[in-house]
ZAMARGU-4260 file (C-alpha; in steps of 0.2 Angstrom, whole numbers, plus 5000, padded with zeros to 4 digits):
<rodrens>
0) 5050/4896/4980 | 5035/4885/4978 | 5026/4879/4991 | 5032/4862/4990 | 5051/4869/4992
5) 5046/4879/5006 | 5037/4862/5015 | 5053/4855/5014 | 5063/4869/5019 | 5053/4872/5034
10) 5054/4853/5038 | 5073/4852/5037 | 5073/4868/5047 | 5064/4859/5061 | 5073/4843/5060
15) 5090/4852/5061 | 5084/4863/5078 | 5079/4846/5087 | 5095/4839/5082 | 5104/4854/5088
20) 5094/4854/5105 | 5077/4860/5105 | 5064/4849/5112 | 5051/4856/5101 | 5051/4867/5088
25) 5038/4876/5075 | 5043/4883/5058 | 5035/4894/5046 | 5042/4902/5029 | 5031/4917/5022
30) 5033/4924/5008 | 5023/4943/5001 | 5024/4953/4986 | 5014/4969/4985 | 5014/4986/4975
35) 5006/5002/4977 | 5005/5019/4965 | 5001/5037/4972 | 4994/5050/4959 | 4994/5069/4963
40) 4993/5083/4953 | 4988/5073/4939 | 5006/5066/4938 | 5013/5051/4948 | 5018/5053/4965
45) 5026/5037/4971 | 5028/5021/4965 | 5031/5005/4974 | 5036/4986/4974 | 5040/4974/4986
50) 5046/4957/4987 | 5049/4947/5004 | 5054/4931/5009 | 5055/4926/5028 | 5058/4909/5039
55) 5050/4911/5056 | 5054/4898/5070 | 5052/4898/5087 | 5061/4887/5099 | 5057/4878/5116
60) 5074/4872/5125 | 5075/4866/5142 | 5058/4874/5146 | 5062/4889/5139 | 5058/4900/5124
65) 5063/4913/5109 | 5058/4915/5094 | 5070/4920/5078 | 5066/4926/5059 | 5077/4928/5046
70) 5078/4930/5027 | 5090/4921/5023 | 5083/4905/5016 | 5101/4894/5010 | 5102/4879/5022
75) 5120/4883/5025 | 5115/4900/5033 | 5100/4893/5042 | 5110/4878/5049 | 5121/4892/5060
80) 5105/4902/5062 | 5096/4891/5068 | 5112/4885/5080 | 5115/4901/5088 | 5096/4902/5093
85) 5096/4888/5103 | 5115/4893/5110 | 5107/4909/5116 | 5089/4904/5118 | 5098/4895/5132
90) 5103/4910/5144 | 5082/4914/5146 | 5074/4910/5160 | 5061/4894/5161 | 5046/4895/5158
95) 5035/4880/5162 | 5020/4888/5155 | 5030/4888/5136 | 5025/4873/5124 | 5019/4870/5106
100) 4997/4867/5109 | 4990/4850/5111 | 4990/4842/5095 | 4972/4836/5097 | 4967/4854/5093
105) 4978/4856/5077 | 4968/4860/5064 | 4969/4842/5054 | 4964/4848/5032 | 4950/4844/5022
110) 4942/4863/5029 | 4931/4873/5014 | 4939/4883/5002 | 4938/4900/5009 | 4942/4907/4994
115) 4955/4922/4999 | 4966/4921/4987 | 4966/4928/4969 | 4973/4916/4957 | 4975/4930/4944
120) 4985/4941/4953 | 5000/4939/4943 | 4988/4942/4927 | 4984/4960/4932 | 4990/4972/4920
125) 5003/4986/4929 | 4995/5001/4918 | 4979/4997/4923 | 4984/4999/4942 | 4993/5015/4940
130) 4975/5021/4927 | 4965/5018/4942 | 4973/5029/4954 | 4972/5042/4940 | 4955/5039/4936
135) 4950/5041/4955 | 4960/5057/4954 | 4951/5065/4939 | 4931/5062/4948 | 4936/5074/4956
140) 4950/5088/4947 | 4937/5103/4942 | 4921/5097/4950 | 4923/5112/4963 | 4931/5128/4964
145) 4934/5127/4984 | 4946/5110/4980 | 4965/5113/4989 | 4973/5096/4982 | 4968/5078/4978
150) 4979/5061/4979 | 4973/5045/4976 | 4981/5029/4975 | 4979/5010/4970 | 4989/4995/4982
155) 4988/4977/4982 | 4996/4963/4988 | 4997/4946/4993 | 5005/4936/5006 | 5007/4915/5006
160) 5014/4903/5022 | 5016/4885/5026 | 5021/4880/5044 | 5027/4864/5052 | 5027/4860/5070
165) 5039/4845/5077 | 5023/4839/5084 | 5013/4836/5069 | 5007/4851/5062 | 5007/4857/5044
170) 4997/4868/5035 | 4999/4884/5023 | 4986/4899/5020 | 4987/4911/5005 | 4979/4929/5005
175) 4977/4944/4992 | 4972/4958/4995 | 4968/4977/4982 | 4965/4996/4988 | 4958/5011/4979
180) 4959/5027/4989 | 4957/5044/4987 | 4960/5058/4998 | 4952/5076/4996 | 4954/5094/5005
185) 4944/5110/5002 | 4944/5126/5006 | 4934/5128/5021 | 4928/5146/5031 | 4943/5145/5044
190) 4952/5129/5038 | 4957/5117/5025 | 4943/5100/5029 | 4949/5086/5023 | 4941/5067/5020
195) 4944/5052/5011 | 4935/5036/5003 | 4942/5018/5000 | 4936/5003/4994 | 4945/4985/4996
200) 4941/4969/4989 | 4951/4951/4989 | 4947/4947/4972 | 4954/4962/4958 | 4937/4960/4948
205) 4926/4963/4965 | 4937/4978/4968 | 4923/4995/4966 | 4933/5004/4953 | 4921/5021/4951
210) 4916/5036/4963 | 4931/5033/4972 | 4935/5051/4971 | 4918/5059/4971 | 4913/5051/4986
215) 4929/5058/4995 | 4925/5076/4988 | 4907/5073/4992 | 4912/5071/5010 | 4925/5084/5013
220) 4912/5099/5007 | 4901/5094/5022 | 4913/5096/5033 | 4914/5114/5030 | 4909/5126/5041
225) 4913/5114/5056 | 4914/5120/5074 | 4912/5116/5091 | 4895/5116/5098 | 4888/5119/5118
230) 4893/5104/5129 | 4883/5092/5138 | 4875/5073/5135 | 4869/5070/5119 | 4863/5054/5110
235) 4879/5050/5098 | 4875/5039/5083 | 4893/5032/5076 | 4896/5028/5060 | 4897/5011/5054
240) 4915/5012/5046 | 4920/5022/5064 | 4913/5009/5077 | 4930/4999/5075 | 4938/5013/5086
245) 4925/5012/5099 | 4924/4991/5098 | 4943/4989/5100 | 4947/4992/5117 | 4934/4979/5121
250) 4942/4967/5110 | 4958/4971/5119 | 4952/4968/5135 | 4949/4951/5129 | 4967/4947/5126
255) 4972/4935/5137 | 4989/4943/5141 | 4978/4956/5146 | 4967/4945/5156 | 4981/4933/5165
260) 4990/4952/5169 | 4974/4960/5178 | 4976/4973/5163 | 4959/4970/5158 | 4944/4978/5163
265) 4934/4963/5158 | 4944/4952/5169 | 4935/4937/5176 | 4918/4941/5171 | 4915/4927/5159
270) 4896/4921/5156 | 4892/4939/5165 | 4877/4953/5155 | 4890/4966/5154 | 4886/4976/5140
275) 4866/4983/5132 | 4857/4964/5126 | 4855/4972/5109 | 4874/4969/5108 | 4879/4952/5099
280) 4893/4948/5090 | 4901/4932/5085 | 4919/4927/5078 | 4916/4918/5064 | 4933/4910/5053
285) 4922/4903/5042 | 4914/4918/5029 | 4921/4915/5012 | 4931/4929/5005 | 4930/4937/5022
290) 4944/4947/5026 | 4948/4939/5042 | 4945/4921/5037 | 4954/4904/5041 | 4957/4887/5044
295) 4969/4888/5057 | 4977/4902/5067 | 4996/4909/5069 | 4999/4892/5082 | 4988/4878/5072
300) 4973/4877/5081 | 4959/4874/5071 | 4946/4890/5072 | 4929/4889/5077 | 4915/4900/5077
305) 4913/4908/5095 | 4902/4921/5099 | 4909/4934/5107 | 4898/4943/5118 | 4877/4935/5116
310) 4865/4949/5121 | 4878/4959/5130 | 4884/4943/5140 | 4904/4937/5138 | 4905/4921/5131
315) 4923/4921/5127 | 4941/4927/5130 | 4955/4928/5113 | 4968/4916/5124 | 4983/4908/5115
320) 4991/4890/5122 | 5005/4900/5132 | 4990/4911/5140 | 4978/4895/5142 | 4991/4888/5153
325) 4992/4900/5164 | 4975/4906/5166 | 4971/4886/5168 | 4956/4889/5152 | 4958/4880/5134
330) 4964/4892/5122 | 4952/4898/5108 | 4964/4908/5098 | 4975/4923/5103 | 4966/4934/5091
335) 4951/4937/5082 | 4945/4933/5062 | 4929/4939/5057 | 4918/4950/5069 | 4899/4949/5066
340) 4888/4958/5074 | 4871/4956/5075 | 4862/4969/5066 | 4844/4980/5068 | 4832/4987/5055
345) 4838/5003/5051 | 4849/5012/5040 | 4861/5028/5045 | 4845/5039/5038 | 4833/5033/5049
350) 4844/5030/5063 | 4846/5048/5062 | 4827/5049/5061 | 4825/5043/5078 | 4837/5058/5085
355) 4830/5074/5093 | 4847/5081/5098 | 4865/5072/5095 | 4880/5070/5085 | 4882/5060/5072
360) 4901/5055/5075 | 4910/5052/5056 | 4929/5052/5064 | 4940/5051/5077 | 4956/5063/5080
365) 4967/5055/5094 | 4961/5051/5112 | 4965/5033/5122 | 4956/5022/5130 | 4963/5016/5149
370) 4962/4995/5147 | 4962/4991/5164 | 4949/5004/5167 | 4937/5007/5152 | 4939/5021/5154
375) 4940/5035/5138 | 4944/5051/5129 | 4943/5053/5112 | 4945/5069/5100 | 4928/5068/5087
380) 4921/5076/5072 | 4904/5075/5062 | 4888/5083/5061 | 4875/5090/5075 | 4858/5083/5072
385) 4842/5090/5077 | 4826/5087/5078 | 4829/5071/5066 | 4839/5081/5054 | 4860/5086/5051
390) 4861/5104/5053 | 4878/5107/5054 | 4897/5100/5054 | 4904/5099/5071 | 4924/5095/5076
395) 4936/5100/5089 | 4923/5090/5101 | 4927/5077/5114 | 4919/5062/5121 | 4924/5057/5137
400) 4918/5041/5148 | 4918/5021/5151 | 4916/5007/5140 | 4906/4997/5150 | 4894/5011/5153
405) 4894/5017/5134 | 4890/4998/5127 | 4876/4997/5141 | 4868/5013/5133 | 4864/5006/5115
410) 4847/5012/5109 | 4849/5003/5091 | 4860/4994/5081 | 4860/4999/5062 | 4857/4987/5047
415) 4872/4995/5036 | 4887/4984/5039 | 4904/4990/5035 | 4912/4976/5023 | 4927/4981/5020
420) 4933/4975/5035 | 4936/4959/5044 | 4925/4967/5057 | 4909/4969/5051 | 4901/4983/5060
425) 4886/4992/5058 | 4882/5010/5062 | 4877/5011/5081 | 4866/5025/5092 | 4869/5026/5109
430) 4860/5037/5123 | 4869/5051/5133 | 4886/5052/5129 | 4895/5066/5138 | 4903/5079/5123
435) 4913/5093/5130 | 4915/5107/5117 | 4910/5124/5118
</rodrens>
């Protein structure tokens, strides 16, 4: 279906739900297509395709609401589809709060091209997918006698929409997306260590096509000979492709479900110094080829670039129209696009430099994070530093405390952003962090 046919779709969808009832309606059709090949034992694993098409529509009757999907695209199946919604949308409960957003913050066209989708997708040759994966496999079959097994694989993807509102909105977005991964175990002294490395790009000839698989071997090796080591509070510097696990509870607290539901430990403390002043990050929609980037969100609104928290003071919430209403704030987006952060003037080396005693935290096995508290456990491994220097592998650890008191404890903020990522986070050091292990 081009993307003309699925504007008129859409459009006759939303015509025929306000002739069946609804007072407002918005419709989007979707379509994805995405492969993936797994290689193991130097003989193909798994292969996979898929192909999707969806028509999305949500419904506002009698100030109430649902929303409805389907893949069945033939007006004659939609036309009954879309009728039976609104029968049974009906039965809910009202909901004065429930309306499509002001269209004054639609996003309106003419925004920059940001460049997030790859035109040649369709040119890529199949073979050369499924030689990739292998190739990532063989840096590393033979290279050390301690290896237990190796997979690696290669996926890609992309994912197109248009959307139409019954009070003026239109717009579509297209995205694309390729993976090279390669997972490694060894043999270790009392266990079989395992790691992994990926790369990602939007664009198949910015995709990193080498050292896939010697980097993941590189990084299994040190992790032999890991074990607990003696409890108590140590600087922890966490690596910059880790941070993500440690930043997310913060962005969820920003949800303005969580918010408006008192579910947030960030709750009404909007324009207050929460968190260590070396802590800046902004949402910015706008980075060309970002992963995260657009025009307009998953309502219309057009996206702006907010900061997000402005040495360590909250400048703004992730709050939809539904959840703008009720907490009487204009929306700003339910949900993030590109997370900056504002980086320092060291690498993971010297960082690591600086430390006398600490762990240098390289992943996360389990633990939660309480969002109306902050507060957390997590499961950790990585490597023991002292005096300036990693001198041994440590797992089976834990770090436990509270957010707010963790991002208040930044000593620095590295220079080595993650990329791969829509949030872009650097490697971070922060001071006394409780570590129970031994």
């Amino acid at each position: 279906m081009t993307k003309e046919e699925k504007y008129s779709l859409a459009k006759w969808a939303m015509s025929h739900a306000l002739k069946s009832g609804a007072q407002q309606a918005s419709v989007s059709i979707s379509n994805s297509r995405s492969s993936s090949v797994e290689v193991r034992e130097e003989k193909m694993d798994k292969l996979e395709q898929a192909i999707q098409s969806n028509l999305s529509i949500r419904l506002y009757v009698d100030n109430k609401f649902s929303a409805h999907s389907t893949n069945r695209l033939k007006k004659e199946e939609l036309a009954g589809f879309i009728e039976e919604a609104i029968a049974a949308t009906r039965y809910l409960s009202e909901d004065e709060f429930r309306t499509l957003p002001n269209p004054e913050l639609y996003y309106k066209g003419g925004g920059p091209d940001l460049k997030t989708f790859d035109n040649s997708f369709d040119r890529n040759d199949p073979q050369q997918k499924i030689d990739l994966a292998f190739r990532a496999e063989k840096e590393v079959l033979g290279r050390d006698e301690r290896i237990v097994s190796v997979s690696a694989s290669y996926s890609d993807g992309i994912y197109e929409r248009v959307m139409v509102t019954s009070n003026g909105f239109e717009g579509d977005t297209a995205n694309s997306s390729y993976g090279l991964n390669a997972q490694v175990s060894v043999k270790g002294e009392d266990a079989r260590p395992s790691s992994y490395w990926s790369e990602t790009a939007v664009f198949y000839e910015d995709l990193k096509k080498s050292d896939i698989g010697r980097k993941a071997l590189d990084l299994a090796l040190k992790k032999i000979g890991q074990k607990k080591v003696t409890s108590g509070k140590m600087h922890m510097i966490v690596e910059n492709r880790m941070v993500g696990r440690l930043f997310s509870p913060l962005i969820s607290a920003l949800n303005g479900s969580a918010v408006q539901q008192k579910n947030s430990f960030l709750a009404d403390q909007l324009g207050e110094k929460i968190f260590s002043e070396k802590l800046t990050v902004t949402d910015d929609p706008f980075i060309v080829s970002g992963r995260g980037s657009r025009l307009f969100d998953n309502e219309g609104l057009a996206t702006q670039k907010r900061p997000v928290f402005e040495g360590g003071v909250l400048k703004n919430y992730f709050i939809d129209t539904y959840y703008g209403k009720k907490l009487e704030m204009p929306p700003t987006s339910g949900s993030t696009t590109n997370l900056v952060f504002n980086t320092g003037n060291k690498n993971l080396d010297e960082l690591i430099a600086t430390v006398q005693k600490g762990i240098l935290v390289t992943g996360f096995n389990g633990g939660n994070c309480n969002g109306a508290t902050g507060d957390f456990s997590y499961g950790i491994e990585g490597f023991l530093i002292e005096n300036q220097q990693i001198v041994q592998p440590v797992s089976e650890m834990n770090i436990t405390g509270n957010m707010k008191t963790l991002w208040s404890a930044i000593a620095e903020i590295g220079n080595d952003t993650f990329e791969q990522s829509s949030w872009l986070t650097p490697s971070v050091l922060f001071y006394d962090v409780d570590f129970s292990g031994a």
